[in-house]
MIMARDREN-31608 format. One line per 3 residues: number of its first residue (from 1); for each residue x, y, z negated of C-alpha. Coordinates in Angstrom, 1 decimal, m for minus. Layout:
<kelums>
NUM	X Y Z | ...
</kelums>
This chain:
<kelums>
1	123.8 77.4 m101.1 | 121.0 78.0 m103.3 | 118.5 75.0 m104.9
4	115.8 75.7 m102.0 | 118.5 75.0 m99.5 | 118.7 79.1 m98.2
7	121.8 80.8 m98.5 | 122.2 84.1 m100.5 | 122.3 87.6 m99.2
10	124.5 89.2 m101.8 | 124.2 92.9 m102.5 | 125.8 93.8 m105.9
13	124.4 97.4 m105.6 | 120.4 95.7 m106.1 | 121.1 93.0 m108.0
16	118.0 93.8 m110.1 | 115.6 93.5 m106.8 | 113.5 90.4 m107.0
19	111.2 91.1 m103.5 | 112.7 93.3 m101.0 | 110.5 93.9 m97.5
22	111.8 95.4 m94.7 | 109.5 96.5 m91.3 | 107.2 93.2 m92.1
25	104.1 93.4 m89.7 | 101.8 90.4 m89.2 | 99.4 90.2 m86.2
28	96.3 88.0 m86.1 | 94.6 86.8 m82.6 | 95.5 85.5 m79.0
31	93.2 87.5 m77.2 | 92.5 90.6 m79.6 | 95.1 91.3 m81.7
34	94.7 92.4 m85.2 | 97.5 93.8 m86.6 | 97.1 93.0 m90.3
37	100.6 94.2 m91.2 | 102.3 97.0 m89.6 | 106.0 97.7 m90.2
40	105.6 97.7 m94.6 | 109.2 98.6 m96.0 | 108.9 98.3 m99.9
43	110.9 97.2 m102.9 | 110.4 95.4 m106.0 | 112.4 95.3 m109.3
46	112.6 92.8 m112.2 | 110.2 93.4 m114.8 | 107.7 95.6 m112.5
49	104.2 95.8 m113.7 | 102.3 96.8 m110.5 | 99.2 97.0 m108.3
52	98.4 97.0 m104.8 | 94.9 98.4 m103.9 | 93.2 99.3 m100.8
55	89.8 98.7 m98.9 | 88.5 95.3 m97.6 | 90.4 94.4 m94.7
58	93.0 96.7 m96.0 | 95.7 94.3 m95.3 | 96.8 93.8 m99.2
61	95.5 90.3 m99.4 | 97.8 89.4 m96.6 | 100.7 91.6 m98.2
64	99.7 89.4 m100.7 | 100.3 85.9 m99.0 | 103.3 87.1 m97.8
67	105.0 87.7 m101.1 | 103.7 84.5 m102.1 | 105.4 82.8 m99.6
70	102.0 81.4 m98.1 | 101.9 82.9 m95.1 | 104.7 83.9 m92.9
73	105.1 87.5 m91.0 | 105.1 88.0 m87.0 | 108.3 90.3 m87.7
76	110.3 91.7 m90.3 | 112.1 90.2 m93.3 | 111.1 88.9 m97.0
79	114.2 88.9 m99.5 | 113.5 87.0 m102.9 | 116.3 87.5 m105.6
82	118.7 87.9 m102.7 | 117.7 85.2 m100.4 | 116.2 85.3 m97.0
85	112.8 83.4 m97.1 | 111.3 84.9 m94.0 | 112.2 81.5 m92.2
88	111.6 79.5 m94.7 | 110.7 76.2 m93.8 | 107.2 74.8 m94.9
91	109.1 72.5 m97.7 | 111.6 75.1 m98.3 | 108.7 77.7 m99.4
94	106.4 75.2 m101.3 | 110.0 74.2 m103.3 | 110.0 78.3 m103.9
97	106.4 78.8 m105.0 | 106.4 76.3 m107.3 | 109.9 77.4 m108.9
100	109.7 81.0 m108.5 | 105.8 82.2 m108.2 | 103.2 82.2 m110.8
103	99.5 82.6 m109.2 | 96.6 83.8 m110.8 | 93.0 84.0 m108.5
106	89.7 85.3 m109.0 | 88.3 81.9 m109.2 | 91.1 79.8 m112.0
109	91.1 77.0 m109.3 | 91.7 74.8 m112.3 | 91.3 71.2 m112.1
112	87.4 70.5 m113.8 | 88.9 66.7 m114.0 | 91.7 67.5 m116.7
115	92.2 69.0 m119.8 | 93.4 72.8 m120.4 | 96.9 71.1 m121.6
118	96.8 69.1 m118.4 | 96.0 71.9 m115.9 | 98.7 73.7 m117.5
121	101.6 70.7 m117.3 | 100.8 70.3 m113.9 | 103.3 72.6 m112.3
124	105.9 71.4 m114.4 | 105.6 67.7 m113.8 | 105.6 68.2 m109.9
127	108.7 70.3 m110.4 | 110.2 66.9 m112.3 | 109.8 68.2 m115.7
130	109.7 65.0 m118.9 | 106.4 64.6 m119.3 | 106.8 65.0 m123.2
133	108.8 68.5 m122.5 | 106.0 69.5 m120.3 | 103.5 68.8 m122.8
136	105.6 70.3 m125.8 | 105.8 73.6 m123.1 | 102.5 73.9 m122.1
139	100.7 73.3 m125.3 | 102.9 76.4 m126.4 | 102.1 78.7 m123.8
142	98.7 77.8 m124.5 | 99.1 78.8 m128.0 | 100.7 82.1 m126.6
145	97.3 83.0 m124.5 | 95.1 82.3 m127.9 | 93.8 79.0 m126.7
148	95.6 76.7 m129.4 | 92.6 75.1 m130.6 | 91.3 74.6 m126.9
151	94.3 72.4 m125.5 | 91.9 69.0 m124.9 | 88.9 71.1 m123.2
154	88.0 70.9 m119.6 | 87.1 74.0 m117.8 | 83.2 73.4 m117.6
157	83.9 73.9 m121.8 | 85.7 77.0 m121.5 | 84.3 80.6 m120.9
160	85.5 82.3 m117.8 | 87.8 84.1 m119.8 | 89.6 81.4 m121.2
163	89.9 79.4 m118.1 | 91.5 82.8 m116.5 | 94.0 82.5 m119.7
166	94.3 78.6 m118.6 | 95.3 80.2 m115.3 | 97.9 82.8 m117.0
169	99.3 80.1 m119.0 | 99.4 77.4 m115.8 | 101.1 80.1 m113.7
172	103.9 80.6 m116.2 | 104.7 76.9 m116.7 | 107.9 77.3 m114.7
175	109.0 80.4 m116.0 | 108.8 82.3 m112.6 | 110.3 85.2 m111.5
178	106.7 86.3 m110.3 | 103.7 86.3 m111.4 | 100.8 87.2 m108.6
181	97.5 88.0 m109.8 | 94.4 88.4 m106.4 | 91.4 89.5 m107.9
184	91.8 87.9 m111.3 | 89.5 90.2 m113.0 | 86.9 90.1 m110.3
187	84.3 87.7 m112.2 | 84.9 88.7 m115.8 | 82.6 91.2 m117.7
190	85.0 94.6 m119.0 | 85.6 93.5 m122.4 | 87.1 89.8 m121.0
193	89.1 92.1 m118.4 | 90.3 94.1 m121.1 | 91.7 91.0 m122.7
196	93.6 89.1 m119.8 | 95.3 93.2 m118.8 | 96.2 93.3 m122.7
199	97.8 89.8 m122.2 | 99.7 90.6 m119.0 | 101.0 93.7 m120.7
202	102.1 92.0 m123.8 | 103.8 89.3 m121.3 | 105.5 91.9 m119.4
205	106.5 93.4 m122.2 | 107.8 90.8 m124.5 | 109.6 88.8 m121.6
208	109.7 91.3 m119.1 | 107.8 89.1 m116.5 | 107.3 90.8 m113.2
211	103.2 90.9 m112.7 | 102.0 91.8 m108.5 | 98.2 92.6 m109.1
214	95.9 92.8 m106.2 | 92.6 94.6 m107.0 | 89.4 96.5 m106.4
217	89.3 97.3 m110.3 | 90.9 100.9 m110.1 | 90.7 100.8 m113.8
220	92.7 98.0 m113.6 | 95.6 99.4 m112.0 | 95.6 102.8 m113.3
223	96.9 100.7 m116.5 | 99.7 99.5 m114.4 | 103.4 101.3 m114.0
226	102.8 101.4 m110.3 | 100.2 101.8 m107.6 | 100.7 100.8 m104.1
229	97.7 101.5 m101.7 | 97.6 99.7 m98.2 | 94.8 101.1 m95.5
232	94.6 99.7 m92.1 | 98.0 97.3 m92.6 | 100.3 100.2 m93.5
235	101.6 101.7 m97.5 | 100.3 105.3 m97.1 | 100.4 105.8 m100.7
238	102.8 104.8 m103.7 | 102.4 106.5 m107.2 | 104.7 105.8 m110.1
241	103.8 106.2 m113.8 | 105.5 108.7 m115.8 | 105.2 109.7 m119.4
244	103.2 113.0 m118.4 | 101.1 111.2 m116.0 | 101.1 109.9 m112.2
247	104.3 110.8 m109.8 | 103.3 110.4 m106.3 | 104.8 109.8 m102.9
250	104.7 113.1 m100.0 | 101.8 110.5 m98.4 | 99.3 111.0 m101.3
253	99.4 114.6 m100.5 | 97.7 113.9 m97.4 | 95.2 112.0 m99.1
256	91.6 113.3 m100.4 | 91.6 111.5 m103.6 | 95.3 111.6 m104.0
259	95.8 107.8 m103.8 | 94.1 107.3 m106.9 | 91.0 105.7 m105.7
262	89.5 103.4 m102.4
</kelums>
Protein backbone atom coordinates (compact mmCIF):
# COMPACT_ATOMS: atom_id res chain seq x y z
CA UNK A 1 0.00 0.00 0.00
CA UNK A 2 1.18 3.28 -1.01
CA UNK A 3 1.97 6.48 1.48
CA UNK A 4 -1.66 8.06 0.67
CA UNK A 5 -3.14 4.77 1.94
CA UNK A 6 -4.43 3.61 -1.97
CA UNK A 7 -3.23 0.62 -3.33
CA UNK A 8 -1.34 0.41 -6.75
CA UNK A 9 -2.61 -0.57 -10.09
CA UNK A 10 0.46 -2.02 -11.60
CA UNK A 11 0.88 -2.05 -15.40
CA UNK A 12 4.53 -2.60 -16.29
CA UNK A 13 3.69 -1.88 -20.02
CA UNK A 14 2.99 2.27 -18.83
CA UNK A 15 5.11 2.55 -16.29
CA UNK A 16 6.08 6.01 -17.54
CA UNK A 17 2.17 7.33 -17.27
CA UNK A 18 1.84 9.71 -14.52
CA UNK A 19 -2.24 10.71 -15.16
CA UNK A 20 -4.25 8.18 -17.01
CA UNK A 21 -8.25 9.09 -17.56
CA UNK A 22 -10.54 6.77 -18.66
CA UNK A 23 -14.56 7.71 -19.80
CA UNK A 24 -14.40 10.57 -16.79
CA UNK A 25 -17.66 12.71 -17.22
CA UNK A 26 -18.80 15.14 -14.46
CA UNK A 27 -22.42 16.49 -14.32
CA UNK A 28 -23.47 19.69 -12.45
CA UNK A 29 -27.26 20.36 -11.27
CA UNK A 30 -30.29 18.48 -9.56
CA UNK A 31 -32.85 19.87 -11.67
CA UNK A 32 -30.92 20.84 -15.04
CA UNK A 33 -28.08 19.00 -15.52
CA UNK A 34 -24.97 20.26 -16.92
CA UNK A 35 -22.81 17.95 -18.11
CA UNK A 36 -19.37 19.54 -17.66
CA UNK A 37 -17.46 16.36 -18.56
CA UNK A 38 -18.55 13.95 -20.94
CA UNK A 39 -16.77 10.57 -21.28
CA UNK A 40 -12.77 12.28 -21.70
CA UNK A 41 -10.35 9.19 -22.26
CA UNK A 42 -6.66 10.73 -22.31
CA UNK A 43 -3.20 9.93 -21.24
CA UNK A 44 -0.31 11.72 -19.71
CA UNK A 45 3.46 10.83 -19.62
CA UNK A 46 6.31 11.91 -17.36
CA UNK A 47 7.96 14.86 -18.49
CA UNK A 48 4.98 16.23 -20.81
CA UNK A 49 4.90 19.90 -21.49
CA UNK A 50 1.27 20.50 -22.45
CA UNK A 51 -1.78 22.66 -22.79
CA UNK A 52 -5.35 22.35 -22.65
CA UNK A 53 -7.46 25.10 -24.33
CA UNK A 54 -10.93 25.63 -25.15
CA UNK A 55 -13.84 28.32 -24.90
CA UNK A 56 -15.32 29.64 -21.59
CA UNK A 57 -17.42 27.01 -20.21
CA UNK A 58 -15.49 24.70 -22.28
CA UNK A 59 -15.20 22.27 -19.52
CA UNK A 60 -11.06 22.49 -19.20
CA UNK A 61 -11.19 24.24 -15.87
CA UNK A 62 -13.05 21.36 -14.49
CA UNK A 63 -10.74 18.87 -16.46
CA UNK A 64 -8.55 20.84 -14.67
CA UNK A 65 -9.84 20.24 -10.95
CA UNK A 66 -10.04 16.85 -11.68
CA UNK A 67 -6.45 16.26 -12.39
CA UNK A 68 -5.83 18.25 -9.38
CA UNK A 69 -7.50 16.12 -7.33
CA UNK A 70 -9.97 18.98 -6.23
CA UNK A 71 -12.97 17.95 -7.49
CA UNK A 72 -14.18 14.50 -7.96
CA UNK A 73 -15.96 12.98 -11.29
CA UNK A 74 -19.77 11.72 -11.50
CA UNK A 75 -18.15 8.55 -13.46
CA UNK A 76 -15.05 7.35 -14.81
CA UNK A 77 -11.62 6.74 -13.41
CA UNK A 78 -8.39 9.08 -12.46
CA UNK A 79 -5.03 6.94 -12.37
CA UNK A 80 -2.01 8.94 -10.85
CA UNK A 81 1.45 7.10 -11.18
CA UNK A 82 -0.55 3.83 -11.10
CA UNK A 83 -2.95 4.44 -8.36
CA UNK A 84 -6.63 4.77 -8.35
CA UNK A 85 -7.50 8.30 -6.85
CA UNK A 86 -10.97 8.44 -8.29
CA UNK A 87 -12.33 7.54 -4.67
CA UNK A 88 -10.04 9.15 -2.92
CA UNK A 89 -11.10 10.18 0.32
CA UNK A 90 -11.14 13.98 1.18
CA UNK A 91 -7.72 13.41 3.41
CA UNK A 92 -6.44 10.93 1.14
CA UNK A 93 -6.43 13.61 -1.87
CA UNK A 94 -5.32 16.67 0.16
CA UNK A 95 -2.25 14.13 1.42
CA UNK A 96 -1.79 13.70 -2.66
CA UNK A 97 -1.91 17.39 -3.71
CA UNK A 98 0.35 18.40 -1.43
CA UNK A 99 2.96 15.51 -2.19
CA UNK A 100 2.29 15.11 -5.76
CA UNK A 101 0.72 18.49 -7.43
CA UNK A 102 2.37 21.78 -7.89
CA UNK A 103 -0.35 24.65 -8.55
CA UNK A 104 0.15 27.74 -10.26
CA UNK A 105 -3.18 30.38 -10.70
CA UNK A 106 -3.80 33.47 -12.44
CA UNK A 107 -3.93 35.24 -9.24
CA UNK A 108 -0.24 33.81 -7.03
CA UNK A 109 -2.78 33.36 -4.08
CA UNK A 110 0.40 34.06 -2.03
CA UNK A 111 0.18 34.87 1.51
CA UNK A 112 0.55 39.14 1.55
CA UNK A 113 1.36 38.31 5.50
CA UNK A 114 4.76 36.39 4.80
CA UNK A 115 7.87 36.75 3.13
CA UNK A 116 8.61 35.25 -0.46
CA UNK A 117 11.00 32.58 1.47
CA UNK A 118 8.02 31.95 3.73
CA UNK A 119 5.23 31.49 1.09
CA UNK A 120 7.60 29.25 -0.52
CA UNK A 121 8.50 26.86 2.83
CA UNK A 122 4.96 26.57 3.37
CA UNK A 123 4.21 23.46 1.47
CA UNK A 124 7.06 21.82 2.86
CA UNK A 125 6.55 22.43 6.49
CA UNK A 126 2.81 21.14 6.31
CA UNK A 127 4.21 18.08 4.53
CA UNK A 128 6.64 17.73 7.91
CA UNK A 129 9.65 18.99 6.37
CA UNK A 130 12.75 20.49 9.25
CA UNK A 131 12.13 23.83 9.21
CA UNK A 132 15.88 24.60 8.53
CA UNK A 133 15.81 22.05 5.40
CA UNK A 134 12.73 23.84 4.28
CA UNK A 135 14.35 27.07 4.46
CA UNK A 136 17.75 25.83 3.00
CA UNK A 137 15.21 24.30 -0.07
CA UNK A 138 13.18 27.09 -0.70
CA UNK A 139 15.67 29.88 -0.49
CA UNK A 140 17.27 27.67 -3.44
CA UNK A 141 14.42 27.36 -5.55
CA UNK A 142 14.06 30.86 -5.14
CA UNK A 143 17.49 31.44 -6.41
CA UNK A 144 16.55 29.04 -9.38
CA UNK A 145 13.40 31.53 -10.43
CA UNK A 146 15.97 34.75 -10.32
CA UNK A 147 14.57 35.99 -7.12
CA UNK A 148 17.71 35.48 -4.78
CA UNK A 149 17.94 38.86 -3.63
CA UNK A 150 14.08 39.02 -3.04
CA UNK A 151 13.83 36.08 -0.36
CA UNK A 152 12.54 38.56 2.69
CA UNK A 153 9.96 40.61 0.47
CA UNK A 154 6.26 40.34 0.81
CA UNK A 155 4.13 40.16 -2.18
CA UNK A 156 2.68 43.89 -2.02
CA UNK A 157 6.83 44.48 -2.82
CA UNK A 158 7.09 42.31 -5.62
CA UNK A 159 5.88 42.89 -9.28
CA UNK A 160 3.28 40.60 -10.63
CA UNK A 161 5.81 38.77 -12.33
CA UNK A 162 7.90 37.92 -9.53
CA UNK A 163 5.14 36.92 -7.24
CA UNK A 164 3.95 34.44 -10.29
CA UNK A 165 7.85 33.18 -9.96
CA UNK A 166 7.00 33.00 -6.03
CA UNK A 167 4.19 30.86 -7.23
CA UNK A 168 6.48 28.63 -9.57
CA UNK A 169 8.94 28.22 -6.87
CA UNK A 170 6.10 27.54 -4.00
CA UNK A 171 4.47 24.94 -6.25
CA UNK A 172 7.81 22.97 -6.67
CA UNK A 173 8.63 22.95 -2.98
CA UNK A 174 7.74 19.16 -2.80
CA UNK A 175 9.25 18.20 -5.81
CA UNK A 176 5.89 17.07 -7.53
CA UNK A 177 5.18 14.85 -10.03
CA UNK A 178 2.85 17.72 -11.54
CA UNK A 179 2.93 20.93 -11.95
CA UNK A 180 -0.63 22.61 -12.97
CA UNK A 181 -0.61 25.98 -14.24
CA UNK A 182 -4.86 27.81 -14.75
CA UNK A 183 -4.44 30.91 -16.31
CA UNK A 184 -1.07 31.78 -14.91
CA UNK A 185 -0.22 34.25 -17.55
CA UNK A 186 -3.62 35.85 -17.62
CA UNK A 187 -2.58 39.22 -15.62
CA UNK A 188 0.93 39.62 -16.83
CA UNK A 189 1.94 42.07 -19.74
CA UNK A 190 3.77 39.70 -23.00
CA UNK A 191 7.27 40.40 -22.07
CA UNK A 192 6.56 39.08 -18.17
CA UNK A 193 4.68 36.06 -19.92
CA UNK A 194 7.50 35.45 -22.00
CA UNK A 195 9.63 35.14 -18.91
CA UNK A 196 7.55 32.60 -16.59
CA UNK A 197 6.94 30.20 -20.39
CA UNK A 198 10.97 30.49 -20.68
CA UNK A 199 11.15 29.33 -16.98
CA UNK A 200 8.73 26.50 -17.23
CA UNK A 201 10.56 25.34 -20.28
CA UNK A 202 13.92 25.52 -18.80
CA UNK A 203 12.24 23.49 -15.68
CA UNK A 204 10.93 20.93 -17.89
CA UNK A 205 13.80 20.72 -19.46
CA UNK A 206 16.47 20.58 -16.94
CA UNK A 207 14.40 18.19 -14.49
CA UNK A 208 11.96 16.94 -16.81
CA UNK A 209 8.99 18.25 -14.60
CA UNK A 210 5.67 17.50 -16.14
CA UNK A 211 3.81 21.19 -16.67
CA UNK A 212 -0.60 20.87 -17.37
CA UNK A 213 -1.27 24.49 -18.62
CA UNK A 214 -4.73 25.69 -18.88
CA UNK A 215 -5.06 28.84 -21.07
CA UNK A 216 -6.76 31.35 -23.33
CA UNK A 217 -3.15 32.57 -24.44
CA UNK A 218 -2.91 30.52 -27.76
CA UNK A 219 0.46 31.89 -27.96
CA UNK A 220 1.07 30.34 -25.01
CA UNK A 221 0.42 26.94 -25.93
CA UNK A 222 1.50 26.83 -29.36
CA UNK A 223 5.01 26.92 -27.39
CA UNK A 224 4.02 23.81 -25.67
CA UNK A 225 4.78 19.94 -27.01
CA UNK A 226 1.02 19.28 -26.89
CA UNK A 227 -2.38 20.88 -27.36
CA UNK A 228 -5.48 19.40 -26.04
CA UNK A 229 -8.70 21.44 -26.93
CA UNK A 230 -12.04 20.66 -24.85
CA UNK A 231 -15.48 22.29 -26.34
CA UNK A 232 -18.73 21.54 -24.76
CA UNK A 233 -17.12 18.84 -21.97
CA UNK A 234 -15.59 16.61 -24.67
CA UNK A 235 -11.47 16.42 -26.38
CA UNK A 236 -12.38 17.04 -30.03
CA UNK A 237 -8.99 17.94 -30.81
CA UNK A 238 -5.33 16.84 -29.71
CA UNK A 239 -2.23 18.04 -31.73
CA UNK A 240 1.29 16.93 -31.05
CA UNK A 241 4.51 18.86 -31.79
CA UNK A 242 6.87 17.49 -34.26
CA UNK A 243 10.16 18.84 -35.61
CA UNK A 244 8.39 19.93 -38.98
CA UNK A 245 5.58 21.36 -37.30
CA UNK A 246 1.95 20.36 -35.64
CA UNK A 247 0.66 16.51 -35.98
CA UNK A 248 -2.95 16.35 -35.42
CA UNK A 249 -5.65 13.98 -34.40
CA UNK A 250 -8.49 12.74 -37.44
CA UNK A 251 -10.84 15.28 -35.09
CA UNK A 252 -8.97 18.52 -36.06
CA UNK A 253 -9.82 17.63 -39.58
CA UNK A 254 -13.27 18.40 -38.84
CA UNK A 255 -12.39 21.54 -37.39
CA UNK A 256 -12.41 25.16 -39.20
CA UNK A 257 -9.31 26.37 -37.67
CA UNK A 258 -7.75 22.97 -37.41
CA UNK A 259 -7.62 23.03 -33.52
CA UNK A 260 -5.22 25.60 -33.53
CA UNK A 261 -7.26 28.40 -32.18
CA UNK A 262 -10.79 29.10 -29.85
Amino acid sequence: MSESGLEPVIDRKNSRNIIEIKDLTKVFGDGVEVRALNRISLTIKEGEFLAIVGPSGSGKSTLLNMIGLLDTPTSGSIILKGVDVTSASPNQRANLRNRELGFVFQYHHLLPEFSALENVMMPMLIAGMDKAQASERAHKLLSDVGLADRLHNRPSQLSGGQNQRVAVARALANSPSIVIGDELTGNLDSKTSRLIYDLLRDLNKQINQTFILVTHDMDMAEKTDRILRIVDGQLVCELRRQQDGWSQSDACNHLEDGGLKH
